[in-house]
GUPA-573303 format. One line per 3 residues: their letters; for each residue x, y, z of C-alpha. Coordinates in steps of 0.001 Angstrom, whole numbers, plus 500000, padded with zeros to 6 digits. Each point is the difference from the previous one (the first is absolute). Layout:
// residues N
A = X Y Z; ...
***
This chain:
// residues 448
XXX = 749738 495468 428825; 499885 500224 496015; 503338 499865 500163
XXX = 500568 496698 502308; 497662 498299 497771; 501344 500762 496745
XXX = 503554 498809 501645; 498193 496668 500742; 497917 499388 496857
XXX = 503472 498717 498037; 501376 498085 502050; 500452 497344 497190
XXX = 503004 502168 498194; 501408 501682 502869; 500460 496225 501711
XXX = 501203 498818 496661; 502999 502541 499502; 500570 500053 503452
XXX = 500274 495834 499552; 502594 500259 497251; 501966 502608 501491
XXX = 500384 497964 503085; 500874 496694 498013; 502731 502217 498291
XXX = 501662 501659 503478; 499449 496450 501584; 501953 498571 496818
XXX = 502573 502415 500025; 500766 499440 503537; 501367 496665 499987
XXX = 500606 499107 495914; 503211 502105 500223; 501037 497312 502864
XXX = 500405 497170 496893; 501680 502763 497675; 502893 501935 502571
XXX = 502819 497196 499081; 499585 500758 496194; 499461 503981 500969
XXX = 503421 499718 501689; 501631 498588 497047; 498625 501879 497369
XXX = 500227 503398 502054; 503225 499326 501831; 498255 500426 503651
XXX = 502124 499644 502960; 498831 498707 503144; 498984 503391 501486
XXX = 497993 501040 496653; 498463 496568 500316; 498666 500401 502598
XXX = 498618 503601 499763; 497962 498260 496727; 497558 498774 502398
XXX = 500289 502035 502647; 499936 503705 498669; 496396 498646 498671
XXX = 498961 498768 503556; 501150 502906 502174; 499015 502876 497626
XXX = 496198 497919 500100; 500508 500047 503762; 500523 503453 500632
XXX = 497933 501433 497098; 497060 498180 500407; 498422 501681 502691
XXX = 500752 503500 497869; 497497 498330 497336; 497527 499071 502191
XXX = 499750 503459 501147; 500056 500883 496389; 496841 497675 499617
XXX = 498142 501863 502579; 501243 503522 498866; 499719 499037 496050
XXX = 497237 497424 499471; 501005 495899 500649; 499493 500028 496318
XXX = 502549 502761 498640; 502301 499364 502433; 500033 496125 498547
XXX = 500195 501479 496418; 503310 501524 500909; 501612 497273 501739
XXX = 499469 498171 497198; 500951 502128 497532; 503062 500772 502167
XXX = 500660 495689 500651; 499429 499186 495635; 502519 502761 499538
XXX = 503316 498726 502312; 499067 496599 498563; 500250 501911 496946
XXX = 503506 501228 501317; 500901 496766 501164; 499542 498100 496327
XXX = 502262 501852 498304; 502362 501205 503122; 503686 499938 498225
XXX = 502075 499377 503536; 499089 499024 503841; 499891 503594 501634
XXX = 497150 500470 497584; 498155 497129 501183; 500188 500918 503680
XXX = 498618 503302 499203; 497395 499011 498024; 499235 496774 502580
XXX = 499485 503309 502603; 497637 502121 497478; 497939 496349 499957
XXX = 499601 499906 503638; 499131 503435 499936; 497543 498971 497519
XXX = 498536 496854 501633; 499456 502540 503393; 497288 501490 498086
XXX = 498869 497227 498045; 499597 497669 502716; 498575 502534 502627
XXX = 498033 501588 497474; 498234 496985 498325; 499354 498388 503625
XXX = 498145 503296 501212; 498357 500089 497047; 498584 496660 499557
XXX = 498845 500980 503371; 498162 503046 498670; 498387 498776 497243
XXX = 498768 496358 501407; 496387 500506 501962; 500349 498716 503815
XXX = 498569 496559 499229; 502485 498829 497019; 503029 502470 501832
XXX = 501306 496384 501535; 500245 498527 496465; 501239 502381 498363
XXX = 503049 501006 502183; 500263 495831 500021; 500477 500051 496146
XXX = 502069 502805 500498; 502342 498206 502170; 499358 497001 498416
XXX = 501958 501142 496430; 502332 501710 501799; 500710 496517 501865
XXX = 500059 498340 496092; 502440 502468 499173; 502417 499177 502749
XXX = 499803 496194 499886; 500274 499796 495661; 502867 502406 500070
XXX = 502428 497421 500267; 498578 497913 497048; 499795 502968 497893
XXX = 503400 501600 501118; 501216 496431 499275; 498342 499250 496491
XXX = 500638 503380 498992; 503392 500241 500763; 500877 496506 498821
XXX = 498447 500873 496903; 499605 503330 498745; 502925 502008 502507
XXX = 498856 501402 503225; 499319 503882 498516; 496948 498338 498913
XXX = 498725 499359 503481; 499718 504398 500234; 497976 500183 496960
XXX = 497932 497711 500982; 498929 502535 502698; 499544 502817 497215
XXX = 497790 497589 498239; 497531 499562 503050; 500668 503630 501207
XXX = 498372 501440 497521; 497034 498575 499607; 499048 500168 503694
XXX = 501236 503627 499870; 497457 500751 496513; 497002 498104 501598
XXX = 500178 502202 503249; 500631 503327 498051; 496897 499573 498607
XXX = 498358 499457 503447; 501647 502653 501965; 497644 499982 503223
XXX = 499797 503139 501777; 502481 502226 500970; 501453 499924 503800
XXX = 500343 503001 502616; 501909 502980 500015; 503112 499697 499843
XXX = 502381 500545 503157; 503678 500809 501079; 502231 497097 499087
XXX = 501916 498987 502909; 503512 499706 498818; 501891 499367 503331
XXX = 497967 497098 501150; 500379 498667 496694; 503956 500781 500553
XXX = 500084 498472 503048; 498199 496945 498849; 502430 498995 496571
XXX = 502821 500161 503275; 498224 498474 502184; 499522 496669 497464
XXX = 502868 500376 497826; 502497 500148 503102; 497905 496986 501638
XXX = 500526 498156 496701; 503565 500787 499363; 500798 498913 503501
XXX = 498028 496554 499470; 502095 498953 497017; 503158 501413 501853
XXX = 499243 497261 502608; 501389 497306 497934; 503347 501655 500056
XXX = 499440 501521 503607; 503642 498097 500662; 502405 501096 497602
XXX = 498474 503791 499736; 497620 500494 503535; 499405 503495 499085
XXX = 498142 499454 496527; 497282 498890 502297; 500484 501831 502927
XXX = 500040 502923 498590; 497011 500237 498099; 498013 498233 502604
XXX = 500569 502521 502642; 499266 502982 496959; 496330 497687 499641
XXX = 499526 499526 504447; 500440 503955 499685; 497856 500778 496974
XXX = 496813 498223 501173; 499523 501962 502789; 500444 502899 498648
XXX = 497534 498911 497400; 497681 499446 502669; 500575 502807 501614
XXX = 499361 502298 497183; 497366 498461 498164; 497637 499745 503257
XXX = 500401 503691 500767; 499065 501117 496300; 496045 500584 499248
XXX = 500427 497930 496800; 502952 497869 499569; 501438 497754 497919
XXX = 499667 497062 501886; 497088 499955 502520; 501121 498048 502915
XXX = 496571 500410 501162; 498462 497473 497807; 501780 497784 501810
XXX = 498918 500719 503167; 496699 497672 498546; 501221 496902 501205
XXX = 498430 498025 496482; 501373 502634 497794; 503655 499377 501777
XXX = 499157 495910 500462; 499162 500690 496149; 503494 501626 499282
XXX = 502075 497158 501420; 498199 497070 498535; 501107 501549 496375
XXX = 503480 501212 501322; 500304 495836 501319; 498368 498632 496483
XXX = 502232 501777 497689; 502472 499076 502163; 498977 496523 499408
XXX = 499283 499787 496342; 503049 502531 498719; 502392 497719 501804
XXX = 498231 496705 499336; 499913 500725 496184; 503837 501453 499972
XXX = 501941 497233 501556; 497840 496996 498376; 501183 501273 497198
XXX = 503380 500397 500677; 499914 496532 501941; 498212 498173 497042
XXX = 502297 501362 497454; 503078 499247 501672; 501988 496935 499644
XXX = 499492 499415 503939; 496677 500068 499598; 497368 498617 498001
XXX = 502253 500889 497115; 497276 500895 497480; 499541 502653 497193
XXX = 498668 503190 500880; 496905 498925 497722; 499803 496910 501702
XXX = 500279 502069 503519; 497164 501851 498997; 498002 497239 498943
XXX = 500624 498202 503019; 497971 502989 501546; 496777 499255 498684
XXX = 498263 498803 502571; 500903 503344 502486; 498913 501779 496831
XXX = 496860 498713 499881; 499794 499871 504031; 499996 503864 499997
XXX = 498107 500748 497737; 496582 497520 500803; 500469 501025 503634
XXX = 500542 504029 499549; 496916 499127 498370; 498183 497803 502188
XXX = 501314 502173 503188; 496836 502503 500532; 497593 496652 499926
XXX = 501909 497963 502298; 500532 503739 502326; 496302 499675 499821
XXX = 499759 496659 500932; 501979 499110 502744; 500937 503540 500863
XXX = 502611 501898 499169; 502674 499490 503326; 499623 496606 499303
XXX = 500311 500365 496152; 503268 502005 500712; 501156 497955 503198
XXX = 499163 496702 497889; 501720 501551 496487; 503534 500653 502308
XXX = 500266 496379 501303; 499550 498822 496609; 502990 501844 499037
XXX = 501970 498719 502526; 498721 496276 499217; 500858 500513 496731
XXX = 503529 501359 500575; 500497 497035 502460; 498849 496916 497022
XXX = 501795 502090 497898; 503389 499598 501995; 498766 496545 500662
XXX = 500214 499269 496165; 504088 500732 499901; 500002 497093 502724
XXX = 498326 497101 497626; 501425 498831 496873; 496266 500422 497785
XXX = 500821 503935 501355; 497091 501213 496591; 497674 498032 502042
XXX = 499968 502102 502911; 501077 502914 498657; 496949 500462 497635
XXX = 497015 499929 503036; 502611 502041 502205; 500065 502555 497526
XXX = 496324 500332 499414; 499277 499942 503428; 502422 502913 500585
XXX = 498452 501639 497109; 496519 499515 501420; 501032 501718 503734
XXX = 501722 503237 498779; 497000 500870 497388; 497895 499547 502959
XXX = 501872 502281 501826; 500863 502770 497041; 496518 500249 499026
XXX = 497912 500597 502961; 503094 502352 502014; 499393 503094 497293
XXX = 496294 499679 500532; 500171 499262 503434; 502037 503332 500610
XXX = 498051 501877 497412; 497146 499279 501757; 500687 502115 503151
XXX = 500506 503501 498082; 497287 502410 498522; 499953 500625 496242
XXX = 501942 502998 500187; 503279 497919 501124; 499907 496915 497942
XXX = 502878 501048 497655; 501947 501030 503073; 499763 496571 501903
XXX = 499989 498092 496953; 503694 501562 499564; 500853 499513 503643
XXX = 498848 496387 499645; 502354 499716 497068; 502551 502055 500949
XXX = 500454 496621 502941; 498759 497382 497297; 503426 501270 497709
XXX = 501978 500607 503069; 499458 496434 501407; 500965 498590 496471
XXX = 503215 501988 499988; 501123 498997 503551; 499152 496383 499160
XXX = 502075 499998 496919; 502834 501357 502448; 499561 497490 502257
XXX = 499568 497495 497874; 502904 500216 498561; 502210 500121 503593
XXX = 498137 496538 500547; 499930 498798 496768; 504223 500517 499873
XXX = 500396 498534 503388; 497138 496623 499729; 499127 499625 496905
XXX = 496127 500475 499013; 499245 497139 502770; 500787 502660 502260
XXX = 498223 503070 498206; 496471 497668 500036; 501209 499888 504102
XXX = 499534 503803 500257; 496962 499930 497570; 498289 497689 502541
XXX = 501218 502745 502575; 498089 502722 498474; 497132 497834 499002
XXX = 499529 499542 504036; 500940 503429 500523; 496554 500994 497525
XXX = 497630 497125 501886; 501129 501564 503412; 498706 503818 498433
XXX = 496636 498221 498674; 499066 498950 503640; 499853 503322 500898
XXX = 497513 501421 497431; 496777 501719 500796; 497916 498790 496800
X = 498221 496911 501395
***
C-alpha cells in the first residue's frame, strides 16, 4: 500500500517525461516522411533501403513491443521506460551522424527496439502512477502528445530539412530524450516482479509471423512480374501464426497471451488501434507525398506541413477532450461517433480535389478527420487497459501496441498499392473503409 501511494503522489513528473517522450516517438514517426527524398540523395538509398528506413522502425516496434511491456511488469513501468529511452536517444544518436544507408537501417531497427519500451513502458506507467479518478486524463494527455507528435512531424521534418539538413530531425530526439529520461531517473517508482523465463520461440515465431506478412504486402504490387515474392512469404506468415498460436496458448507464461483477448473489450480495444494507426500512418504518408508532388497540390514540404494545422490541432484538443465527452455521452457512442467522423472527413476531404477553392474544403475535412481518430486513439488504450488487473498492465499495454504499430505498418503497405494504382483520391477511399470498419467494432462494445 506504501508503495502504490508513493507511485501515485508524483504523478506531475512522471506524466511530464512520459509527455515529452511521447511527443518525441510521435515526431520521429512521421518527420522522417518530409526528409527520405533528401536521405536518399545524400546517403545514396536505393529503393529497397528506402523503404526499410521506415519500415525496419515499424516492424521491430511491432514485434518488440509486447517484449517491453512484459519488461514493464517484470522491471517496474518506470525502468523499463528509462531504458527505452535511453536505448531510442541513442540510435537517433546513430542515425545523426550515420556515414552510409546500411547504418541507418540498423540504427532505424535499434529505435524501434527502443520506442517498444518507451512507448509500452511510459503508457503502463502513466497508468501506475495516476490515482483512479485522474487515470482517464492522464492516459488522454498521454495520447494526446503522442497524437502532437505524429501530426507536427511533417512541419518539423519539413522546416528542418529545408533548413538545417534532415540529420537534424534525429537530434532533435536526443534533445527531448534526455530530459524525459533525467526527470524519470529521479522518480524511479517501484520495482516490478520477479523476473521469469523469456520466451524466445514465441518471440521467433512472431518477427516471422509479421515480417513475412509485411514482405508479402509490399510484394503485392509486383505480384505480376515476380508472383512468388508474395506468395512465398505469405504462405511462410498463414503457417507461422498458427503455430504462434499454438505454442503460446499451451505455455504457462507466454509471450503473447492470446487469452487477453478472449475479453471481448480488451480484443474490440486491440483492433480499434490496429484500424487508427492504420488510418493516421497512411493518411499522414501519402498527403504528403500527394501535396508535394507536382500532381498534387504541388506545395513545399513546409507548406505541406503547415497545411496540417488544423488535424494538428484536431488531435490534440480531442485526445484531450476524449475522457469528458466518454463521460458524457458514453463511451460506444464517443468511439462509434469519433469513427464516422473520420470517414466524413475523408469523404469532404476527397470532395475538396473535386472544387476549384480545393483549401476551402480541405481545411474543415482535415480537422474533422483529426477530431475522429483522437477520439478513437485515446479512449481504445484505456478502454482495453481497463479490463486487466494491475499485475498485467505492461503486458496488454504492449499487446495493444504491438496491433497499434502493426496496423500502421500494414497501412503504409497498403497505402502505397492504392496510392500507385488511384492516386491519394483512392487511398482516402480505403481510409473511409477502415473508418467504417472501426464504427462497426464500436457497436459491439460492452461499456455503456
Amino acid at each position: 500500500m506504501l508503495a502504490t501511494s508513493h507511485a501515485k503522489s508524483n504523478l506531475k513528473p512522471v506524466l511530464m517525461a512520459c509527455c515529452l517522450a511521447m511527443l518525441a516517438v510521435g515526431d520521429n514517426s512521421t518527420a522522417i516522411m518530409a526528409a527520405l527524398p533528401d536521405m536518399k540523395g545524400s546517403l545514396q538509398l536505393g529503393p529497397a533501403e528506402l523503404e526499410w528506413v521506415v519500415n525496419a522502425y515499424l516492424l521491430t516496434a511491432a514485434i518488440f513491443i509486447i517484449v517491453g511491456g512484459g519488461a514493464a511488469d517484470q522491471l517496474g513501468a518506470r525502468r523499463s521506460s528509462i531504458a527505452g529511452i535511453a536505448v531510442f536517444a541513442l540510435a537517433s544518436l546513430l542515425i545523426a551522424l550515420a556515414p552510409a544507408g546500411f547504418v541507418v537501417v540498423g540504427a532505424r531497427a535499434l529505435q524501434g527496439l527502443g520506442a517498444a519500451f518507451a512507448v509500452a513502458g511510459t503508457l503502463a506507467a502513466v497508468t501506475e502512477a495516476a490515482p483512479d479518478e485522474r487515470r482517464p486524463e492522464a492516459i488522454g494527455a498521454w495520447t494526446g502528445f503522442l497524437m502532437l507528435g505524429f501530426s507536427i512531424g511533417p512541419l518539423v521534418g519539413g522546416a528542418v530539412t529545408h533548413y538545417a539538413g534532415w540529420r537534424f530531425i534525429f537530434w532533435l530526439n536526443v534533445i527531448a530524450m534526455v530530459p524525459a529520461g533525467l526527470m524519470l531517473l529521479r522518480h524511479p517508482g517501484a520495482g516490478g516482479r520477479r523476473a521469469i523465463s523469456m520466451d524466445w520461440g514465441g518471440l521467433g515465431l512472431l518477427a516471422l509471423f509479421m515480417v513475412t506478412l509485411i514482405s508479402g504486402l509490399q510484394a503485392l504490387a509486383h505480384v505480376r512480374t515476380n508472383p512468388l515474392s508474395a506468395i512465398v512469404p505469405l504462405a511462410l506468415a498463414v503457417i507461422a501464426f498458427p503455430l504462434l498460436l499454438r505454442t503460446e496458448t499451451r505455455r504457462p507464461q507466454p509471450l503473447v497471451d492470446f487469452g487477453l483477448f478472449a475479453n471481448r473489450n480488451f480484443a474490440i480495444g486491440a483492433g480499434l488501434l490496429f484500424l487508427v494507426m492504420f488510418d493516421i500512418m497512411t493518411l499522414l504518408l501519402y498527403y504528403n507525398l500527394f501535396a508535394q508532388s507536382a500532381d498534387g497540390l504541388g506545395i513545399s514540404a513546409v507548406a505541406a506541413g503547415l497545411s496540417l494545422l488544423p488535424l494538428s490541432v484536431a488531435l490534440f484538443a480531442f485526445a484531450r477532450a476524449a475522457p469528458t465527452i466518454g463521460m458524457s455521452i458514453g463511451v460506444r457512442r464517443m468511439l462509434t461517433g469519433g469513427s464516422l467522423l473520420l470517414a466524413l472527413g475523408c469523404a469532404i476531404i476527397w470532395s475538396s480535389f473535386q472544387i476549384e477553392a480545393r483549401f476551402a474544403l480541405l481545411m474543415p475535412g482535415l480537422f474533422v478527420a483529426g477530431a475522429g481518430i483522437a477520439l478513437i486513439y485515446a479512449s481504445a488504450p484505456r478502454l482495453g487497459l481497463a479490463t486487466l488487473p494491475q499485475s498485467q498492465a505492461g503486458k496488454g499495454s504492449g499487446l495493444l501496441n504491438s496491433c497499434s504499430f502493426l496496423g500502421g505498418t500494414v497501412g503504409v503497405t497498403f497505402g502505397g498499392i492504392v496510392f500507385a494504382l488511384t492516386g491519394f483520391p483512392g487511398v482516402l477511399v480505403l481510409l473511409g473503409v477502415s473508418a467504417l470498419a472501426s464504427a462497426v467494432l464500436c457497436l459491439r462494445l460492452h461499456v455503456d
